[in-house]
N, C-alpha and C positions, 0 to 999 in steps of 0.2 A: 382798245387803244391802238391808233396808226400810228407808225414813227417813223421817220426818215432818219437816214443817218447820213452825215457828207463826210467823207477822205475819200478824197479823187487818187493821190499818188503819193512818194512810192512804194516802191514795192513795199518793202520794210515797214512805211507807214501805215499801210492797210493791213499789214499783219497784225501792227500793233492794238489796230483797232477792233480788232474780234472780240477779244475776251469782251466787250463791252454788249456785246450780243446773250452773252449767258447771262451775264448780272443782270441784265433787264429783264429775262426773260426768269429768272430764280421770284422778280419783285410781281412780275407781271406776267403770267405763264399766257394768256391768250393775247399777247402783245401780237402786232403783226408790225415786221419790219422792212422797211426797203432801204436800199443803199445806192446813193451818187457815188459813181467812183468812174476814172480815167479807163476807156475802152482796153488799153493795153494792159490793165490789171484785174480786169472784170474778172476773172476766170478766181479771181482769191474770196473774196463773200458769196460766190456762185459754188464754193465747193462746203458753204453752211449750208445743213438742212434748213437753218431755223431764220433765212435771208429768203424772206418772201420775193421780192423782184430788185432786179438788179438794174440799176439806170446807169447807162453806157454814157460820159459826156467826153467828148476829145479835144480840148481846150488846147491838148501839144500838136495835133497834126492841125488844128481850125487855124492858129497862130501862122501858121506856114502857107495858108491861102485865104486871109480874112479876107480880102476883095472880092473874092469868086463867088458867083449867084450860088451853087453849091454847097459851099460852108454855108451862107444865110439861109438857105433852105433848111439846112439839118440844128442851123441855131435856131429857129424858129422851131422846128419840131420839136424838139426839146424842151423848147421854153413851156410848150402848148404839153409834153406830157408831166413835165415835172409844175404846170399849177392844173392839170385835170384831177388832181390826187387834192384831198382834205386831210392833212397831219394833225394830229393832235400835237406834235410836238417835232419838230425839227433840231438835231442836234448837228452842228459842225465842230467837229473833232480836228478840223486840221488848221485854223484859226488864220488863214493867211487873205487877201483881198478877193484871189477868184471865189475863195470857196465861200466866203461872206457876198458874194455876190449871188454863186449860186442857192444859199438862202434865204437871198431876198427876194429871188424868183419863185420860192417854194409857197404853195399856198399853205399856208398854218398862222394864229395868232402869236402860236408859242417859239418864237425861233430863237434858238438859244446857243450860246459860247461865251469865247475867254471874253475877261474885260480887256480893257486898252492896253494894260501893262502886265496881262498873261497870255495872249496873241502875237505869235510868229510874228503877225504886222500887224500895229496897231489899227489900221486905218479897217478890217474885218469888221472890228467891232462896232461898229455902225451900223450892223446890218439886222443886227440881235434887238429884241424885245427883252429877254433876260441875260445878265450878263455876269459872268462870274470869276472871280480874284484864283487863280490855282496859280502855286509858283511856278516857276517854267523849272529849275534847278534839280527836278527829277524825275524819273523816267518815264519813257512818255505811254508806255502802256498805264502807267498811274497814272496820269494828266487822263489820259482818255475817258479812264474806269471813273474816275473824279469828277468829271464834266458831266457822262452821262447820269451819274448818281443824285450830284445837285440839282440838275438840270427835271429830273424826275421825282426828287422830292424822297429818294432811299439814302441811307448812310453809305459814305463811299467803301466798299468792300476791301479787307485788308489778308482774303483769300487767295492763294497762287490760281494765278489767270486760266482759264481753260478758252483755248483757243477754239474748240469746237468741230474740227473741221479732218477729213479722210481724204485720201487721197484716191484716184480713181484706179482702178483694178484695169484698167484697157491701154491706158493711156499712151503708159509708155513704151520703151524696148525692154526684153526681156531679159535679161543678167543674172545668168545661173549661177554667180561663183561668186564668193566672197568679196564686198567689197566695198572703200568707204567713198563718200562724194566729197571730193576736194575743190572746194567754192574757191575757187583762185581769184577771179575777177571782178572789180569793185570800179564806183564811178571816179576814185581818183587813184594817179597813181601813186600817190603818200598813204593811201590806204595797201596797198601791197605788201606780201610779206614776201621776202626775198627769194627767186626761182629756187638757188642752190638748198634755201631749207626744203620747200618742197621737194627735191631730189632724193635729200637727205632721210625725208621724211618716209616717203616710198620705198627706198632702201629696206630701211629697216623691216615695213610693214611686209614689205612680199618676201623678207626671212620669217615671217611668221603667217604666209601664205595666203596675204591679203594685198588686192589689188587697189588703186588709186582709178578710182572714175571722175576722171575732166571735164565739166562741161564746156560749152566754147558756144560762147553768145554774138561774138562778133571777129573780126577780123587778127583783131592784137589778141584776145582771150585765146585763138583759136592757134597762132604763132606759140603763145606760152604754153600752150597743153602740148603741141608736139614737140617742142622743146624739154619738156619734162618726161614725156612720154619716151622718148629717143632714148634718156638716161638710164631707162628703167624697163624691166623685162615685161611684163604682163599689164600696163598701165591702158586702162580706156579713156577714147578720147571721144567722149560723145557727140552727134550731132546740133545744131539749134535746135533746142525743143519750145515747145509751149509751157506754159508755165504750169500746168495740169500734168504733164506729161513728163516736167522736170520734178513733180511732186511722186508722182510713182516711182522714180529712179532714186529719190531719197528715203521713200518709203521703206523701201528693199535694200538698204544697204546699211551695212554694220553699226557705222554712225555720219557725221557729217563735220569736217574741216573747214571752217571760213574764214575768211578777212572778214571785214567792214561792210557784208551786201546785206539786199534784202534777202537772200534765199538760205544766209545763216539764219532767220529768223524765222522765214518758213519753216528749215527745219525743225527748228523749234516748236515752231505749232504744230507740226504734225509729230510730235512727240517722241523726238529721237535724241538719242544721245549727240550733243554739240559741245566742241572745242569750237569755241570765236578766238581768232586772233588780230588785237586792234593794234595797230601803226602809228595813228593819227587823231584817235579821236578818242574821249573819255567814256569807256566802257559803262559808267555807272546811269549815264542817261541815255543810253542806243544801245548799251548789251544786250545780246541775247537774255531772254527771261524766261523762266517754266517752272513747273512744281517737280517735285519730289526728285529736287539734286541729276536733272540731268543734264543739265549744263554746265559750262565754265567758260569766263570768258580771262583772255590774257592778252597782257599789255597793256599798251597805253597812249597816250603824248609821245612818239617820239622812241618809242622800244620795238624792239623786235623780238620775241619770243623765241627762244632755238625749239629749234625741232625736238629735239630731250624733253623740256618741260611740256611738248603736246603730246610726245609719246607717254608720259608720269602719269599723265587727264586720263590715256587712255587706257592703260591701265587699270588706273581707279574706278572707270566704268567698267572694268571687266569685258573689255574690249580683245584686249592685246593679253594675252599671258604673261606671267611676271619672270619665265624665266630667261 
């Protein structure tokens, strides 16, 4: 059995979308899978063993130069490798117009998603040969597990998700000393948890001999971490990394501190203890998810979480010492 699977973007969203690779593969052990997903995120189904070929589409840089003979060259080529391929079964997981577009480019009889009124945008599901009712109202690592189970004809699995996936041994810098990675930066800024807690939060942690690692993905990420970093004695402030290269630097540290990004969820799939902390959005359908209690997510709508209640978490992991 061939399969394609579509989540182009983002980050988050293609994490989500992993565990949908073991479930197939538990029903259908000689399954072979490939994955459409957004060039800038390739690097996330390319770190599954069990992601036969990865197809690059760049639908956010094409947008920025549709007129140019250049983007039609490379939409054409695209179009020409994503129907040189025969799917048994096409599934799109992220239910929105492009990616319903990019399955109707796909060659298979079988192309499958949400119906009209389980689709991010209804107007997707136009694109499907089979179409399927899942509610939107819960988490979207279920929606995903959901889709591909109906879609394949297994019971949707109600097993804690295994993400699948290791992080690369070269990739990144090398960090001899303890310490946790502080996901400061998020696509909005309602998603933010207030500098002063992280201060606060660092504080405490290098009285128990543990450093804060910042990364800094752009220019304002990059202001906040030295600004955190200033406050506090031993705090790293890392480079722009790759996304492969920010998975070995979560690999290698104690645990993981996020807001509302994709690379709290990362951490999660690469199986590390996660404190999420949400500002703005409701944890119960974009939390961080994992098996066997290593995560927590806090907040909410509208709250801010004190630095105390993340240090409580971290604890609890047997992170931090209790005394």
């Amino acid at each position: 059995m061939h399969i394609l699977l579509i989540k182009t973007t983002s980050l988050g969203d293609v994490v989500h979308n992993l565990p949908v690779i073991a479930d197939i593969k538990k029903q259908h052990p000689s399954a072979q899978i490939d994955w459409v997903v957004e060039e800038n995120f390739s690097e996330i189904p390319a770190m599954h063993p069990d992601v036969h070929n990865v197809i690059k589409v760049a639908i956010r840089r094409w947008r920025k130069s549709l007129f140019t003979k250049k983007t039609w060259q490379e939409l054409r080529c695209f179009q020409e490798q994503l129907a040189s391929q025969k799917y048994d079964f096409v599934i799109d997981t992220q239910g929105l117009l492009k990616s319903g577009l990019l399955t109707y480019f796909s060659n298979s009889q079988n192309k499958c998603g949400y119906d009209k009124n389980s689709a991010r945008e209804s107007i997707a599901s136009w694109f499907y040969d089979h179409k399927y009712a899942i509610p939107y109202q819960q988490h979207a690592v279920v929606r995903n597990r959901t889709l591909a189970a109906l879609s394949l004809g297994y019971m949707p699995p109600n097993t804690s998700p295994d993400y699948g996936i290791q992080a690369s041994s070269k990739a990144g810098p090398n960090l001899s000393y303890p310490y946790i990675v502080a996901l400061h930066g998020t696509s909005r800024d309602s998603k933010l948890w207030l500098t002063e807690h992280w201060i606060q939060l660092g504080l405490q942690l290098e009285k128990k001999g543990i450093s804060l690692a910042l990364p800094s993905a752009s220019k304002a990420e990059h202001q906040r971490a030295q600004f955190i970093a200033n406050a506090l004695q031993h705090a790293i402030i890392l480079p722009k990394l790759k996304i492969s290269a920010l998975a070995e630097v979560i690999s290698g540290s104690l645990a993981a501190i996020g807001v509302d990004t994709g690379l709290s969820h990362l951490a999660a799939a690469l199986n590390k203890h996660v404190v999420a902390i949400y500002t703005d959005t409701n944890p119960a359908l974009t939390g961080v998810i994992a098996g066997a209690k290593t995560c927590i997510n806090l907040g909410g709508k509208n709250i801010q979480p004190s630095p105390q209640e993340v240090m409580t978490q971290l604890k609890a992991f047997n992170i931090v010492s209790h005394e």
